[in-house]
C-alpha positions in Angstrom: 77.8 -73.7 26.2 78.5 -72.0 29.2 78.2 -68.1 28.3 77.9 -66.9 32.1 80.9 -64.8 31.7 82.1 -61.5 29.7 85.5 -63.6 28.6 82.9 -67.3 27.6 80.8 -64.7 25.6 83.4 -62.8 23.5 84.7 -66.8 22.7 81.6 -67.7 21.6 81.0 -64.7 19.3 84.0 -65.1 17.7 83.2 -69.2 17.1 80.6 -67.7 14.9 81.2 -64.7 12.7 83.0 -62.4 15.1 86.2 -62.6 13.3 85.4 -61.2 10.0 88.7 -59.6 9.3 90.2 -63.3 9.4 88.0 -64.0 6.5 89.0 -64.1 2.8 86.1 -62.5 1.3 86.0 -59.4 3.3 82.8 -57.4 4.9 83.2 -54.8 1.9 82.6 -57.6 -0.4 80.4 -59.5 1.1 77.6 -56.9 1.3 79.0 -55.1 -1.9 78.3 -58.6 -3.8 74.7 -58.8 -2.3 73.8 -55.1 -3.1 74.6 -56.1 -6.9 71.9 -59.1 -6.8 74.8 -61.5 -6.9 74.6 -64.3 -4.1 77.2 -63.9 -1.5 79.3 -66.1 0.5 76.7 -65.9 3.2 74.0 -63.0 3.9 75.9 -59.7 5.5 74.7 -58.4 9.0 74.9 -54.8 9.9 73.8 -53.6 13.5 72.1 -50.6 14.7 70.5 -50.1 18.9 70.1 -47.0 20.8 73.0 -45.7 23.0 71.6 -47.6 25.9 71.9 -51.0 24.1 75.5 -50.3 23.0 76.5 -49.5 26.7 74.7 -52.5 27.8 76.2 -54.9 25.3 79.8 -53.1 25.9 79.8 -54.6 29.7 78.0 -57.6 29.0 80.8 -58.2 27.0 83.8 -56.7 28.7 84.7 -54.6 25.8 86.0 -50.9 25.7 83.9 -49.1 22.5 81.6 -49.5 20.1 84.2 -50.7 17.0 84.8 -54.0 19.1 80.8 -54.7 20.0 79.9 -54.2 16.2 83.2 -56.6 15.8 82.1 -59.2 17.9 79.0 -59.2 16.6 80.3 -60.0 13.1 78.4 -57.4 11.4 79.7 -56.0 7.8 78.6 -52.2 7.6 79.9 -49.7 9.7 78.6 -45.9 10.1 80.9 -42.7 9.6 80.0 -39.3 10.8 80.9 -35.8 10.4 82.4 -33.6 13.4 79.3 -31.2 14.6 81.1 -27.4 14.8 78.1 -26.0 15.2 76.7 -23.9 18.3 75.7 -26.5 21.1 72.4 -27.3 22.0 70.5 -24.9 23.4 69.0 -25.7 27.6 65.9 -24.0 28.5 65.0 -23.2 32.1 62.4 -26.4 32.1 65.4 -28.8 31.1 63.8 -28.8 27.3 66.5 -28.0 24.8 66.9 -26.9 20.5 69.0 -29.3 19.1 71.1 -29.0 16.1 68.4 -29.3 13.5 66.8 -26.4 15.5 63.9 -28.5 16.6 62.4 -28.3 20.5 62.2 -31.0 22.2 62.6 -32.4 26.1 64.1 -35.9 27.2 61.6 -38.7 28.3 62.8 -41.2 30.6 61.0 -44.3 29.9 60.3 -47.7 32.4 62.8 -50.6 31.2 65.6 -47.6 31.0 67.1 -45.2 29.2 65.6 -41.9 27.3 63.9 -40.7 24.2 63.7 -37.5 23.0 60.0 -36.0 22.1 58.9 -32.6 20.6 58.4 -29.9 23.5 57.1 -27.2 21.0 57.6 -26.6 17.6 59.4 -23.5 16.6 58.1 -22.4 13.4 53.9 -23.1 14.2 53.4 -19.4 14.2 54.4 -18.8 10.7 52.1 -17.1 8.4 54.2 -16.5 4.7 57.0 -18.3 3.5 59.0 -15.1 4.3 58.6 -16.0 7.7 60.1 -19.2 6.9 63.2 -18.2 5.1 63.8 -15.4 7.3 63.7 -17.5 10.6 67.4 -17.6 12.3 67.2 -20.9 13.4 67.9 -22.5 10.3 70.8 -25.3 10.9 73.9 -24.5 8.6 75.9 -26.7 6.2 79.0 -25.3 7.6 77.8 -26.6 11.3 79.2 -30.3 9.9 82.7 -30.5 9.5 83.7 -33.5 6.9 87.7 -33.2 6.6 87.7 -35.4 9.1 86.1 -38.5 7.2 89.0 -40.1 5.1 90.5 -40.6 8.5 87.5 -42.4 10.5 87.3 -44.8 7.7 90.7 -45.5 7.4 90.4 -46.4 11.6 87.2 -48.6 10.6 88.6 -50.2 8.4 92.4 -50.7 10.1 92.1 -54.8 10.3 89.5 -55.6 6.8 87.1 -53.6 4.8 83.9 -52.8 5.6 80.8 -51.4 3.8 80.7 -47.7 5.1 77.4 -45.6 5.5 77.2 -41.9 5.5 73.7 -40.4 7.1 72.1 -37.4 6.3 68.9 -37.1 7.7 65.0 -36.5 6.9 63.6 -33.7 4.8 60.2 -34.3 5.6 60.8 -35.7 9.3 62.7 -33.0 10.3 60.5 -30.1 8.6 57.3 -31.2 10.3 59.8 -30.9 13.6 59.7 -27.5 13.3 55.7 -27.0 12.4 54.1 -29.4 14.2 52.8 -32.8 12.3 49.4 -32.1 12.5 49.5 -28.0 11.0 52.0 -29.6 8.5 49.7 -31.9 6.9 46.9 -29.7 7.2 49.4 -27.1 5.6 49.8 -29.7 2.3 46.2 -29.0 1.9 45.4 -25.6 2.8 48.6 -23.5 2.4 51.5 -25.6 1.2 53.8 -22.6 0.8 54.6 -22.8 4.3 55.5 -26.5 5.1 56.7 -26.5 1.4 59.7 -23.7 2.4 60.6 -25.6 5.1 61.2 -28.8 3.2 62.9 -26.5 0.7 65.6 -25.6 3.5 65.8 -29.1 4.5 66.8 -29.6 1.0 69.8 -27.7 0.2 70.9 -28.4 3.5 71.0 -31.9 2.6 71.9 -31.3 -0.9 75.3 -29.5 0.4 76.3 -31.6 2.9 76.0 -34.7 0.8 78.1 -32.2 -1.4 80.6 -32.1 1.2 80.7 -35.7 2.7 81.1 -37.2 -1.5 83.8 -34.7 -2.3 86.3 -35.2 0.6 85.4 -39.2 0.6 83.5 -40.4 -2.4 86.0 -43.6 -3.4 85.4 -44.5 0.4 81.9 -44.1 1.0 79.2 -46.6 -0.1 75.9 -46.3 0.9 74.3 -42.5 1.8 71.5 -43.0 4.1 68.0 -40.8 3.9 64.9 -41.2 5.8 61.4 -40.4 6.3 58.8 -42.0 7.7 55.5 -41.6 5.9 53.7 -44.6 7.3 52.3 -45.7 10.1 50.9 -49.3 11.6 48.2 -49.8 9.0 48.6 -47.4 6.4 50.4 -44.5 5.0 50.7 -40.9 6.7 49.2 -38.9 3.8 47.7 -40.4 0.7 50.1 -41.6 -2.4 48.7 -38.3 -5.0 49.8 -35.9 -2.3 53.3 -38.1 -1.5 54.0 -37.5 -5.0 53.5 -33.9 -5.4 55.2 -32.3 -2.3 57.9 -35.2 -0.3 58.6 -37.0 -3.8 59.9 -34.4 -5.8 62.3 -33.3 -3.0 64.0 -36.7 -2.3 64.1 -37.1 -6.3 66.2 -33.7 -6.0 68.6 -34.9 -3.6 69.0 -38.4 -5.1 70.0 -37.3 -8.6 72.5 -35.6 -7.2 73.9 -38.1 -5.0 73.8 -40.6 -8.2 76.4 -38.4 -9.9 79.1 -40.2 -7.4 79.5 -43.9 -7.3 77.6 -44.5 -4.3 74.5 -46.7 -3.6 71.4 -44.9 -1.8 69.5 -46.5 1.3 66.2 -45.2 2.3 64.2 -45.7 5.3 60.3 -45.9 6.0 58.7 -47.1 8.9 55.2 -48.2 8.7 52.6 -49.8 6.1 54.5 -48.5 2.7 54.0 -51.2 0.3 52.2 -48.9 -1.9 55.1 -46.6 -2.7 57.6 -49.1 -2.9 57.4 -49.1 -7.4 57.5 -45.1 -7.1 60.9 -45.6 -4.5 62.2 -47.6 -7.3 61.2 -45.2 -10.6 61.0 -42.8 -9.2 62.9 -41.4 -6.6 65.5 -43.9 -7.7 66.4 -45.7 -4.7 69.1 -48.6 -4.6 68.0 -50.3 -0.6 64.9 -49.9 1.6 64.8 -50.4 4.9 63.5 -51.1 7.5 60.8 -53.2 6.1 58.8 -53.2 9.4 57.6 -57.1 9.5 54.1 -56.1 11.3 53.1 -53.1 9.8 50.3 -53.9 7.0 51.6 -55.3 3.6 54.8 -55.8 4.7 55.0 -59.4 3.6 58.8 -60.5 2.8 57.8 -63.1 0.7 55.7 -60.8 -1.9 58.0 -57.9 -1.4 60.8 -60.3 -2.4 59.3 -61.9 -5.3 57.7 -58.7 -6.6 60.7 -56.1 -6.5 63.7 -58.1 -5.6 64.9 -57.9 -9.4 65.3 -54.4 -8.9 65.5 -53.1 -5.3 67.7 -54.5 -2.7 66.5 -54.7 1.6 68.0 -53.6 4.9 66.3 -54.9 8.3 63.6 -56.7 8.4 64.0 -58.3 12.0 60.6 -57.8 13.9 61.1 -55.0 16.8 57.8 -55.1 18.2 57.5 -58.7 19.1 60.3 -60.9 18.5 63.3 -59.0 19.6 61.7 -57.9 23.0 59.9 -60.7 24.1 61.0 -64.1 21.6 62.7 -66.6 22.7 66.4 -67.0 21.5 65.1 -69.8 19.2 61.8 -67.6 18.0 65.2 -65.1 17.0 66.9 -67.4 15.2 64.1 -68.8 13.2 62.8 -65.4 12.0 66.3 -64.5 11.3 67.0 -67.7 9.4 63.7 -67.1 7.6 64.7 -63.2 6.8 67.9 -65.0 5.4 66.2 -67.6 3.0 63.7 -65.3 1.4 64.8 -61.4 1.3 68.7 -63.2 0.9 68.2 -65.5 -1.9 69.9 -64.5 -4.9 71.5 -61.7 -2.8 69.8 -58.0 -2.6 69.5 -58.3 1.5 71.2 -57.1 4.6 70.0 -58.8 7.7 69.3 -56.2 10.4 66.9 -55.1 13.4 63.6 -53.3 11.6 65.0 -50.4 13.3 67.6 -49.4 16.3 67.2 -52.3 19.0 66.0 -50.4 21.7 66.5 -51.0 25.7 63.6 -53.6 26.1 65.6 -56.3 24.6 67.3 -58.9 26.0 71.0 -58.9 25.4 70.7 -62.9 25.1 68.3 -62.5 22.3 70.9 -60.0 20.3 73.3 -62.6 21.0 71.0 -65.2 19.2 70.7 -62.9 16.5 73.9 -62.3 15.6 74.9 -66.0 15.6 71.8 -67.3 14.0 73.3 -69.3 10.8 74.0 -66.5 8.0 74.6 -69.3 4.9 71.6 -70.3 2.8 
């Protein structure tokens, strides 16, 4: 088929699964169904890429916003955020800049286009006591986020069918080290964990209230609430699994309990090698999804993760970002895609989706090939 043009695209999209509000099991249902280990009518997408990517795929398809990409793209979840009221970032003479979280950090242009954003300093290195901690002004607030606004945006998603809505929060462990510097954070754990303890302690009840605030202005419209933390790397995990349980564990188990008092599901996300601490995500901390399921790192083998924990622990993402996405062919796409489908997707308990946000490397034909790789088992 002849896809050389914006208006040949969008038709071919919508011959696949670009329509989903024509359908009569809706998006909501469709991933709802799957999240309860029921099987679906066919295995729900979502879709998550960098800013760069959406703009990309926006003219490539000769569409206006982001609603009509994800659209197009037939995928079934949709993200809702709260309005930020709090004080803009702050620019430094050497372009660097505090964000809202209160972490340093400078923008990074890199070769195949676009920017990320790395650490320039870290704010709260010099800190001796946990006073110094608590007293720091810094500190993001929970009034800073303004959810009144969140009935609304998800009555606009959802305006033509229903789709499965996500609310993020954010990292306690990720975002404390932000502020202390990875390294002087784990050597903190061991030698002093007062300090990189408080600041994981403020991450908390930040967290803590604004899922607080998101559940109580939209809780019979929200479905998923979205944590992360990445605690693994390539090979193997970022600290070792005794000192995971003393310090980060406890935390998220904190915040989830909470969260479980409203009827909402909870989605966590590692990066890395974390095959180890997938039964104590399940007992433990109490977690209903895990993504990304990085295919490469060590471990991370669908089949066994499947077969071993798919009775009680449903999956998000899986699609290889390292390899296949950037440089597969459309077919190579389709077949991992296919074969996410058939084994993380039988019996339900699975959301296809890339192991992460597609980044700017990829090939817009290949996230074509994704998205209308065949979705039935």
């Amino acid at each position: 088929m002849d896809l050389s043009t914006p208006r040949q695209r969008r038709e071919f999209l919508r011959n696949h699964y670009g329509q989903t509000w024509r359908e009569s099991v809706t998006s909501w249902k469709r991933v709802s169904s799957s999240l309860a280990g029921e099987k679906p009518d066919r295995v729900p997408f979502d879709f998550w890429a960098v800013p760069e990517v959406y703009d990309s795929l926006k003219q490539y398809l000769g569409v206006k916003n982001v609603l009509e990409v994800e659209e197009l793209l037939g995928s079934d979840c949709r993200r809702v955020t709260a309005d930020y009221t709090g004080p803009a970032p702050r620019k430094n003479p050497d372009g660097s800049y505090i964000d809202r979280w209160g972490t340093h950090r400078r923008e990074v242009e890199h070769s195949w286009g676009g920017a990320y954003q790395e650490y320039a300093r870290f704010p709260l290195a010099e800190a001796e006591t946990s006073g110094d901690i608590r007293n720091w002004p810094g500190w993001p607030r929970p009034e800073h986020w303004d959810y009144s606004r969140l009935p609304e945006k998800i009555a606009n998603i959802n305006r033509k069918t229903r789709y499965h809505i996500r609310v993020e929060l954010g990292g306690i462990f990720e975002l404390s080290w932000g502020l202390y510097g990875l390294e002087n954070f784990l050597i903190g754990l061991i030698e002093k964990p007062e300090i990189p303890c408080a600041i994981m302690d403020r991450f908390t009840e930040l967290f803590l209230a604004l899922a607080g605030r998101a559940l109580k202005v939209a809780a019979d419209r929200i479905d998923i609430i979205y944590t992360y933390d990445d605690i693994g790397m390539q090979n193997n995990l970022l600290m070792s699994q005794a000192m995971w349980q003393k310090y980060i564990l406890p935390r998220h188990r904190k915040l989830n309990k909470f969260i479980k008092q409203y009827p909402v599901k909870i989605m966590y996300h590692s990066c890395g090698a974390i095959y180890p601490l997938i039964p104590a995500l399940i007992s433990e901390m109490e977690i209903d999804i895990l993504n990304p399921l990085q295919p490469r790192a060590s471990g991370m083998d669908m089949k066994k993760i499947k077969e071993s924990f798919g009775s009680r622990l449903a999956f998000h993402g899986g699609i290889d970002l390292q390899q296949t996405m950037p440089r597969g062919s459309t077919r190579e796409v389709q077949q991992e895609a296919e074969s996410r489908c058939r084994i993380l997707g039988s019996g339900g308990g699975y959301i296809c989706a890339p192991a992460h946000h597609l980044q700017s490397d990829t090939p817009l034909e290949n996230i074509i090939a994704l998205y209308t790789a065949r979705r039935e088992i």
